[in-house]
C-alpha positions in Angstrom: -80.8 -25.5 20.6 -84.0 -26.6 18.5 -83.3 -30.5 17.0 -83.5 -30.6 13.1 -87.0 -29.6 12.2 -88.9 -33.2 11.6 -91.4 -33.4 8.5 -95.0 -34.4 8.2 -95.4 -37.9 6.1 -98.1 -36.1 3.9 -95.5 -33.3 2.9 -93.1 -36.1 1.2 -93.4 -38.2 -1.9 -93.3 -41.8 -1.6 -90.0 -42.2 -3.6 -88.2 -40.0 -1.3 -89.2 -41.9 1.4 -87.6 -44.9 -0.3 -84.3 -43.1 -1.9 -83.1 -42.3 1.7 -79.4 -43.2 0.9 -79.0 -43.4 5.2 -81.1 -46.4 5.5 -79.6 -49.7 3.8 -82.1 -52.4 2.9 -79.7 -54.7 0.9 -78.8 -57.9 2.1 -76.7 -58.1 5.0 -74.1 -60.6 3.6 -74.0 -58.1 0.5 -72.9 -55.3 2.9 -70.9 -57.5 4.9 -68.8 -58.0 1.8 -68.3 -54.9 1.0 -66.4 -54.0 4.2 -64.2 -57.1 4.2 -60.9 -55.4 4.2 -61.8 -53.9 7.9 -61.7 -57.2 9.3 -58.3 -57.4 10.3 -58.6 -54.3 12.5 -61.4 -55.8 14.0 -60.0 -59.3 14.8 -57.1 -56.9 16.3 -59.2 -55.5 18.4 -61.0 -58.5 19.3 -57.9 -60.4 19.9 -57.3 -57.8 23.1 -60.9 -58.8 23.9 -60.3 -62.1 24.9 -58.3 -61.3 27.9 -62.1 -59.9 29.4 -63.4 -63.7 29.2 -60.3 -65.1 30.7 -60.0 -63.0 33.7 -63.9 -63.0 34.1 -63.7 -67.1 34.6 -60.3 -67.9 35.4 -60.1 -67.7 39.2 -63.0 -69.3 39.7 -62.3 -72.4 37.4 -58.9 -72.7 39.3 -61.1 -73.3 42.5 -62.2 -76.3 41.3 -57.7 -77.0 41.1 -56.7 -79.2 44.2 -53.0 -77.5 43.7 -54.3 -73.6 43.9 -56.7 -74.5 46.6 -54.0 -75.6 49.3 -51.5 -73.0 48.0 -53.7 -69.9 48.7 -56.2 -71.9 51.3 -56.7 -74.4 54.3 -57.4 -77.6 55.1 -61.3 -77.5 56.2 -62.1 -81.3 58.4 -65.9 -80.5 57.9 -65.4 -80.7 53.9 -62.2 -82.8 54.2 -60.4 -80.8 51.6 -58.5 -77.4 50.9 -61.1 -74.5 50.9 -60.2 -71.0 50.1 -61.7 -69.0 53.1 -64.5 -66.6 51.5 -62.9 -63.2 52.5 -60.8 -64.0 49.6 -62.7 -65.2 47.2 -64.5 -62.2 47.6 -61.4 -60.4 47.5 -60.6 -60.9 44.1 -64.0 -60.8 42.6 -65.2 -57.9 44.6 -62.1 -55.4 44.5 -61.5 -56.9 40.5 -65.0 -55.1 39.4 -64.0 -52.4 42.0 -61.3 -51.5 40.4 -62.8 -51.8 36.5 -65.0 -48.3 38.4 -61.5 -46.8 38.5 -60.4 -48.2 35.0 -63.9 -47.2 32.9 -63.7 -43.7 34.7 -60.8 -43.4 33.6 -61.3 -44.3 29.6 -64.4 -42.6 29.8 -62.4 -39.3 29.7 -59.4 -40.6 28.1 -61.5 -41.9 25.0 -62.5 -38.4 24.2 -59.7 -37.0 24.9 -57.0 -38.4 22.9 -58.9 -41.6 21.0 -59.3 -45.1 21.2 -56.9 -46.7 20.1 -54.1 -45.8 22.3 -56.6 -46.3 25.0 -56.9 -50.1 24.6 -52.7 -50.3 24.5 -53.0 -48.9 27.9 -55.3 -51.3 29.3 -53.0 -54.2 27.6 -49.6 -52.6 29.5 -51.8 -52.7 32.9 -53.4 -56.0 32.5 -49.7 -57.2 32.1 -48.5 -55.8 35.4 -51.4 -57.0 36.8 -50.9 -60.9 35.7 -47.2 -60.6 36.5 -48.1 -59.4 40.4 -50.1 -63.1 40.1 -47.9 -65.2 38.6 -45.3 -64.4 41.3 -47.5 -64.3 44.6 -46.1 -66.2 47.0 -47.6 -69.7 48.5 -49.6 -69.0 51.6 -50.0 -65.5 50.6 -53.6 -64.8 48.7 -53.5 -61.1 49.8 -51.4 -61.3 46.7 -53.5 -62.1 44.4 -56.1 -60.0 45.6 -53.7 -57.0 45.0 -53.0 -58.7 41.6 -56.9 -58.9 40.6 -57.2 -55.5 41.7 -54.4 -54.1 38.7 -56.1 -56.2 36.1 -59.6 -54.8 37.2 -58.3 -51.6 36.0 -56.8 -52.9 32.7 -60.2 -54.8 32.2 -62.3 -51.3 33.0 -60.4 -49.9 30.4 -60.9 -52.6 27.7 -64.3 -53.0 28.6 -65.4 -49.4 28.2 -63.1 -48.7 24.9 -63.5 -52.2 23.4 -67.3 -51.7 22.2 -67.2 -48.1 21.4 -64.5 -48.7 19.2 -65.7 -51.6 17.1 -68.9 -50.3 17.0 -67.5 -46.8 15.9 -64.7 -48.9 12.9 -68.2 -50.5 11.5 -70.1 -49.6 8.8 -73.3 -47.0 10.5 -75.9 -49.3 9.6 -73.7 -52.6 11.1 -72.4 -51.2 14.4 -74.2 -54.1 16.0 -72.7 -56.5 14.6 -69.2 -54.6 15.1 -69.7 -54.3 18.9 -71.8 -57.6 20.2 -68.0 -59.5 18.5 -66.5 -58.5 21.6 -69.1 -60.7 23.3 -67.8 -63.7 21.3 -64.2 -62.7 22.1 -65.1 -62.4 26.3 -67.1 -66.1 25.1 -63.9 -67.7 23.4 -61.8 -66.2 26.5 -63.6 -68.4 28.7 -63.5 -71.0 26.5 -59.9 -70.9 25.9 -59.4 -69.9 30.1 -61.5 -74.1 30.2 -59.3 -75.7 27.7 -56.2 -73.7 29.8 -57.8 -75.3 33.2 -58.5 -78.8 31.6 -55.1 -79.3 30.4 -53.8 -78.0 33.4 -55.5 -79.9 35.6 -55.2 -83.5 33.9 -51.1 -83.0 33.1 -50.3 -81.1 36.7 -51.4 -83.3 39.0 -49.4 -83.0 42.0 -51.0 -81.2 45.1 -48.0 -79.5 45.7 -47.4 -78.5 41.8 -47.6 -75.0 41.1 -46.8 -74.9 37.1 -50.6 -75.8 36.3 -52.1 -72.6 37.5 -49.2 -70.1 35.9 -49.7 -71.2 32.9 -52.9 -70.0 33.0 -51.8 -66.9 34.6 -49.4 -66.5 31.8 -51.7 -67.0 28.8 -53.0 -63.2 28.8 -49.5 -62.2 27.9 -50.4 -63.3 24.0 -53.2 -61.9 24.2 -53.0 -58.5 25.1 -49.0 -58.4 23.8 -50.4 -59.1 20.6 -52.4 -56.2 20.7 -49.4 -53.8 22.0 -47.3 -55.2 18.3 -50.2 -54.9 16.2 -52.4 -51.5 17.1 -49.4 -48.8 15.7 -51.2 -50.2 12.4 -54.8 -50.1 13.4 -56.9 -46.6 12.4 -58.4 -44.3 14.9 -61.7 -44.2 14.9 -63.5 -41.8 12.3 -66.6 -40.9 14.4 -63.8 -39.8 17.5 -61.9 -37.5 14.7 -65.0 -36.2 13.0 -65.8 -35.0 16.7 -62.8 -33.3 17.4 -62.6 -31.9 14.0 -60.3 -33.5 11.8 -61.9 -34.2 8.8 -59.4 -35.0 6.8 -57.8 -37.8 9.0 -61.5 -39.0 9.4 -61.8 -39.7 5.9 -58.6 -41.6 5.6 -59.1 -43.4 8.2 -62.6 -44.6 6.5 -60.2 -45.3 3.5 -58.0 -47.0 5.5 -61.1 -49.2 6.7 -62.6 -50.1 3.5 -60.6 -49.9 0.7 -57.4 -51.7 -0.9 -56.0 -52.3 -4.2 -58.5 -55.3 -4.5 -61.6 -53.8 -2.9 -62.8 -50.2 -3.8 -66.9 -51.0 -3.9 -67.8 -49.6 -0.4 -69.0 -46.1 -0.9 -66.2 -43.8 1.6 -68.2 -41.0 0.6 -72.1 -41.3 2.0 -70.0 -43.1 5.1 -68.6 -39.6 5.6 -71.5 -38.1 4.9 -73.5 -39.8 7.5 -71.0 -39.1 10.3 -71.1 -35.5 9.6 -74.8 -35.8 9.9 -74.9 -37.5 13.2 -72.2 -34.8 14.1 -74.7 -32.1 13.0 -77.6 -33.7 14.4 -76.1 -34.0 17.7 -74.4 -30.6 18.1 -78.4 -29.0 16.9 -79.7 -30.7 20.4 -76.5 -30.4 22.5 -76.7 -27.8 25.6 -73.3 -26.3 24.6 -70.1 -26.4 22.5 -68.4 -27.4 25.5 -66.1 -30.5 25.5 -68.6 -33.6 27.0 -68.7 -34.0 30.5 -70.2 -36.4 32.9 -73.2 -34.1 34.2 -74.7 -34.1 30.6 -75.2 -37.5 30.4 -77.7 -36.9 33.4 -79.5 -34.2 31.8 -82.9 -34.3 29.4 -83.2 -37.7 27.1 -79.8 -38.1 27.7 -80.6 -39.5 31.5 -83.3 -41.8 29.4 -81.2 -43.0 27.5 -78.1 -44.1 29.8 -80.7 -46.1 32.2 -81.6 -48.2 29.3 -78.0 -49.0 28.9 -77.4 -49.8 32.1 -80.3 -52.0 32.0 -79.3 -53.4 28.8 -75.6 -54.2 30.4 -77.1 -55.2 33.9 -79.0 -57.7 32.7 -76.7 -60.2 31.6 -76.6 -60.0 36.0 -79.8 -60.1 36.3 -80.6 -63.3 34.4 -77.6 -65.0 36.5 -74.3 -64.9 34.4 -72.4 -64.5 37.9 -73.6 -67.5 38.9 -73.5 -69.7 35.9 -70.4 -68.5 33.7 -68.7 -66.8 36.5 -68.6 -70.0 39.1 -69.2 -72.9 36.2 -66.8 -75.2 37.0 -67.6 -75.2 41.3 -71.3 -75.6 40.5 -71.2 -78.5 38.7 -69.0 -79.8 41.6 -71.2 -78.5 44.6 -74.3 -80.3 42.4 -72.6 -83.2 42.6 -71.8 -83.4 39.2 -68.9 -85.9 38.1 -66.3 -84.9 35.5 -67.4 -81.7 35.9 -64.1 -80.7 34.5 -65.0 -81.9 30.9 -68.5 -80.8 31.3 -67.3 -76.9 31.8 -65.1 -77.3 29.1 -68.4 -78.8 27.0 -70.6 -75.8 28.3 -68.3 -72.9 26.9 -67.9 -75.3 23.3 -71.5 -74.7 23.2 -71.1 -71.0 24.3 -69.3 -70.5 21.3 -71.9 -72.1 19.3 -74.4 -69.7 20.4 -72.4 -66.6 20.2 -72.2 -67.9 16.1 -75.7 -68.1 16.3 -75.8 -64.6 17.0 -74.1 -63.6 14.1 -76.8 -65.1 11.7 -79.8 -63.5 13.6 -78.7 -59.8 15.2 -79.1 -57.9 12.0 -82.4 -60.4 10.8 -84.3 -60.0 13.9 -85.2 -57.1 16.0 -83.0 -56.5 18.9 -86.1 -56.4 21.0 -87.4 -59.8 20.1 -83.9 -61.1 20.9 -83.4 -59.5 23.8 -86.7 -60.1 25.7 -87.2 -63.0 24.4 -83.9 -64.6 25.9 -84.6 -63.0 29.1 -87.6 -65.1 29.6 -86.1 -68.2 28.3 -83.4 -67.3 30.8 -85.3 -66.8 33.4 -87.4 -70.4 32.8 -84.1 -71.9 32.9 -83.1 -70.1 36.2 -86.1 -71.3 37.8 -86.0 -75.1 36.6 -82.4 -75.3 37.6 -83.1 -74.4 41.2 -86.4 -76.8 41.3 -84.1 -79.8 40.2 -81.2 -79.1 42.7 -83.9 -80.7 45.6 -82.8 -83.6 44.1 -80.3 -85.5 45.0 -79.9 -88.4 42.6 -77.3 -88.6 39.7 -80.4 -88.4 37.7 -81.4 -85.2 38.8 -77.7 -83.5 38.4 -77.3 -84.8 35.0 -81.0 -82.7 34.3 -79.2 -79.8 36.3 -76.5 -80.1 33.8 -78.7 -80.3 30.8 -80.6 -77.3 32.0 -77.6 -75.4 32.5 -76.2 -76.4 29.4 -79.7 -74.8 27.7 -79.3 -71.7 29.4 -75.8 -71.2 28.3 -76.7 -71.7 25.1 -79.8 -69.3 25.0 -78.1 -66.7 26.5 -74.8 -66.4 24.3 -77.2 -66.5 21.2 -79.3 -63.6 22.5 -78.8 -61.4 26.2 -75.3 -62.0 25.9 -74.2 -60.2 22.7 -76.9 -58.2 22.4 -76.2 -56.2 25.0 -73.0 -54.9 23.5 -74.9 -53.4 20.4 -77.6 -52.1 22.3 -75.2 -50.3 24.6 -73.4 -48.6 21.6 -76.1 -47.8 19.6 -78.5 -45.9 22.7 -76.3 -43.3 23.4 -75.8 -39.9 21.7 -72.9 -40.5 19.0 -70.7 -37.3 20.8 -71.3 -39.4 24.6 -71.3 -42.8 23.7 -67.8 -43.1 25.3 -68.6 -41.9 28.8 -72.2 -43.4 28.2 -70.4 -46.7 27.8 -68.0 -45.6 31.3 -71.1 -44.6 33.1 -72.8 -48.6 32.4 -69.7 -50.4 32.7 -69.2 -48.8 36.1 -72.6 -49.6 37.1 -72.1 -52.9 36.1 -68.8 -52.9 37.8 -70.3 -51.9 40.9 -72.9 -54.3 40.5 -70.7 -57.2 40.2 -68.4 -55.9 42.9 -71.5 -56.3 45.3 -72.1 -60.1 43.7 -68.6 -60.8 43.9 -68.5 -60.5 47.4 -71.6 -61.9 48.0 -71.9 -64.7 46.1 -69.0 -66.9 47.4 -70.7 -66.3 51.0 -74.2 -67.8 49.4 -72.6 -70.7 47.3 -70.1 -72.3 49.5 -70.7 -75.3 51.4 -68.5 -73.6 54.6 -71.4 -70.6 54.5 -74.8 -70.2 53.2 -74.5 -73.5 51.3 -77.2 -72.3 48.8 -75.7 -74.0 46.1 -77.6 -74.1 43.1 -80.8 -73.2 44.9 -79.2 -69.4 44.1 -80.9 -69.8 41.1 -84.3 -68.6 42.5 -82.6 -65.2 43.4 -82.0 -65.2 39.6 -85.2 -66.1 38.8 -87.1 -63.0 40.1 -84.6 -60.7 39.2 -85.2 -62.0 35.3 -89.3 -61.6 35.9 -88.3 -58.5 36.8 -85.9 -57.4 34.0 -88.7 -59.1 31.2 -91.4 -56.6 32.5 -89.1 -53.5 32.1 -87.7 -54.1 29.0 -91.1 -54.9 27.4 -92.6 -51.6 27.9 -89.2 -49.7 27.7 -86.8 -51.0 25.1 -87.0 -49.2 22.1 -86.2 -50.8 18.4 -82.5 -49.8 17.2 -81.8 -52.5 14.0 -80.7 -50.9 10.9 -81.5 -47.4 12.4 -78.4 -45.1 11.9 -77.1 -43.0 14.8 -78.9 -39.8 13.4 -82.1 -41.7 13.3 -82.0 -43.1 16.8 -81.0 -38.9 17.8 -84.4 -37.9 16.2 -86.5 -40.6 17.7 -85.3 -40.0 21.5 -85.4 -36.1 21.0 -88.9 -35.8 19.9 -90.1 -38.4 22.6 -91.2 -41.6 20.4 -92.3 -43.8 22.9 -90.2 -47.0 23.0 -92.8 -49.1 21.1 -93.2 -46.9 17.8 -89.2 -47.0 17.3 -89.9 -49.8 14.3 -92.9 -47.8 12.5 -90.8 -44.9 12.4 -90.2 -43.3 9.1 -87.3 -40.6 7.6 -87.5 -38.6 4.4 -84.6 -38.5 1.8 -83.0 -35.6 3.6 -83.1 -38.3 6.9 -85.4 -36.1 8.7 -88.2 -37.9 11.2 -91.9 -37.9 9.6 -93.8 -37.1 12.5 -96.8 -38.8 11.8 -95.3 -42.0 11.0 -95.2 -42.1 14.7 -98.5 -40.3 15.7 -97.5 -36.9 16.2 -98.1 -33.4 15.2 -95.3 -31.3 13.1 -94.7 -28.1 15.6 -95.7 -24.9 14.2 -93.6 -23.2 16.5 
């Protein structure tokens, strides 16, 4: 069917133009007040989250553990220590993101069929078994803890897919990036809190032979995600999910439920409503059929266009060399011959945090483009000087290594990082943005799957012995990511869902996103973007 017909600029008055109750030009910290009451259910949701940043970086970190080492690995004479043999390694990294492919299938269909909510207390139940599996492998048997990695990479599919969809979706229409790039900071504080777990563990458990050190950090997800599984019976579904399966009633309650309480009633329920039956409207108008969403659609007309940039979007945070900075933090600074590289992780994810608050103050000030591109090329500078100083092999030039490392950490949680999680929720049609956000996570998935196997084989000193050098790899894949993100990343801040529709289904090239204009009825002036009303 035909998209809503667009306008021509010179057909409406200049006070319509600025009376269009969908776009919100007030201050965001005025806004931000108004929805205060739905921060609880967010902080819920981002309390689940954390568990992502843990598992992400907790193996790794308990590499650089003497204990875990000769528990699950052998004693290599070349390096005279206890070495974790590869095959492993790449075991639990590889079939991990192997098995978030099953888990983000799997939510992809399950989101849409029976709501959000109930999705995430799933992942929390699995990610549980999972971490149980791993607390109780035996010593000498790391097959064990492959097979454990493997049932959390299902969990984590699961949370990873539903976790921005559903935050972005509990949010205010004109905030949803702020709503969804918060599970960044949650995956950011996991890893902190997963370097605090391996600092203390590693400075009060000792003993080669003592097993308690690594448990605990095992252990730790079960508050997380069992706080989650006592706390969601009181969280709402998402409105945009029941608008779309037509209950509009519950919808609008659940937008109560959101925003108001006995001492807040100033957000306006109403035009919220109003704008998600809209986007509903909208996106039915240029859908191919009434038929419930499937997989194949997403592959079909801007659709396809629009589920590339995602993956793009999501991919990058690869790209610019997350897997090898975040991912293997703690055993880099070691292989660079870093000392205390223990505290210096821990000081590296402080800072992380720092830059994920950054983020806060800037997403909804400055366009996502400027951020996003912009901290790809930073990222990528810092890629290449990293690999330039590891020639050296002074204590002079590891403590540059470390500084540089330190920058790019920082530059990357204030921009690529948590940026990616709005721009993945907010490209994709409102009525596919769940399977959109399976389709990229799998992707991603599969992408890491491929690093995780291959990366321990490049890194360590018993292989490839690239070391820190890796960071050239990462250093053309960034030039890479810069040049196709400049030409192809449209503008999305402040646009609603409805607004985004109209500008993919009537072909606005990536660049003239920002100049685009919308009447009071929140239809597209064509010639705001330099094209011609249809006759047709």
């Amino acid at each position: 069917m035909a998209s809503a017909e667009p306008v021509d600029e010179k057909e409406v008055d200049e006070k319509e133009v600025g009376e269009n109750i969908f776009s919100d030009t007030r201050p965001v910290k005025t806004r931000l007040w108004e929805i205060r009451n739905s921060y609880k259910y967010l902080m819920i949701v981002y309390i689940s989250a954390i568990g992502i940043g843990i598992d992400s970086l907790l193996f790794s970190l308990l590499l650089g553990m003497e204990s875990f080492r000769k528990a699950y690995g052998y004693y290599d004479e070349a390096t005279s220590g206890w070495v974790i043999r590869a095959k492993y390694q790449s075991g639990w990294n590889g079939g991990s993101f192997g098995c978030q492919v099953l888990g983000a299938f799997f939510a992809g269909w399950y989101n849409d069929k029976f709501g959000r909510k109930s999705s995430l207390a799933i992942s929390c139940i699995i990610t549980i078994i999972g971490n149980t599996v791993a607390i109780t492998a035996p010593v000498g048997h790391p097959i064990n803890l492959v097979m454990a990695k493997c049932v959390i990479g299902i969990g984590i599919g699961i949370l990873v897919s539903t976790c921005p969809v559903y935050l972005s979706e509990l949010m205010s229409p004109t905030l949803r990036g702020i709503g969804s790039m918060g599970i960044n900071f949650s995956i950011c504080f996991g890893q902190w809190i997963g370097s605090l777990i391996y600092f203390g563990c590693s400075k009060n458990y000792t003993g080669i032979d003592d097993s308690t050190g690594y448990k605990i950090a095992f252990g730790i997800q079960y508050l997380l995600v069992g706080g989650y599984l006592l706390l969601f019976w009181f969280m709402p579904e998402s409105p945009s999910y029941l608008i779309h399966r037509g209950k509009l009633e519950e919808a609008k309650a659940a937008i109560k439920k959101l925003y108001h309480n006995k001492n807040n009633t100033e957000y306006d329920i109403d035009s919220h409503y109003e704008i998600l039956i809209k986007e509903v409207e909208e996106e039915k108008m240029n859908a191919e059929s009434e038929k419930e969403v499937s997989y194949a659609e997403l592959f079909k007309a801007t659709n396809l266009k629009r589920v590339v940039l995602s993956i793009f979007a999501l991919t990058g945070q690869l790209w610019v060399g997350v897997s090898s900075v975040l991912t293997y933090i703690s055993y880099f600074f070691e292989l660079a011959g870093v000392s205390s590289s223990i505290e210096k992780t821990v000081g590296m994810f402080t800072l992380c945090v720092g830059g994920n608050l950054v983020s806060y103050f800037v997403i909804e000030r400055v366009d996502r483009r400027v951020l996003y591109i912009g901290g790809v090329a930073l990222c990528t500078i810092m890629n290449l000087l990293i690999a330039c100083v590891s020639y050296g092999s002074s204590q002079a030039a590891a403590y540059t290594t470390v500084v540089f490392v330190f920058l790019w950490a920082f530059i990357y949680e204030a921009t690529v990082g948590p940026l990616t999680y709005a721009l993945i929720t907010e490209l994709p049609q409102g009525r596919m943005r769940a399977k959109s956000v399976a389709i990229t996570s799998n992707v991603n998935s599969l992408c890491s799957f491929g690093l995780g196997y291959l990366i321990p084989y490049l890194f360590n000193p018993d292989e490839v012995n690239m070391g820190a050098r890796i960071m050239f790899v990462w250093t053309g894949t960034g030039v890479v990511l810069f040049v196709v993100m400049l030409f192809f990343l449209p503008e999305t801040r402040g646009r609603t869902a409805n607004e985004i529709e109209q500008l993919f289904v009537n072909k606005v090239g990536a660049l003239k996103f920002k100049r685009a204009k919308f009447d009071e009825d929140d239809k597209l002036i064509m010639s705001s973007v330099g094209k011609e009303v249809s006759q047709a």
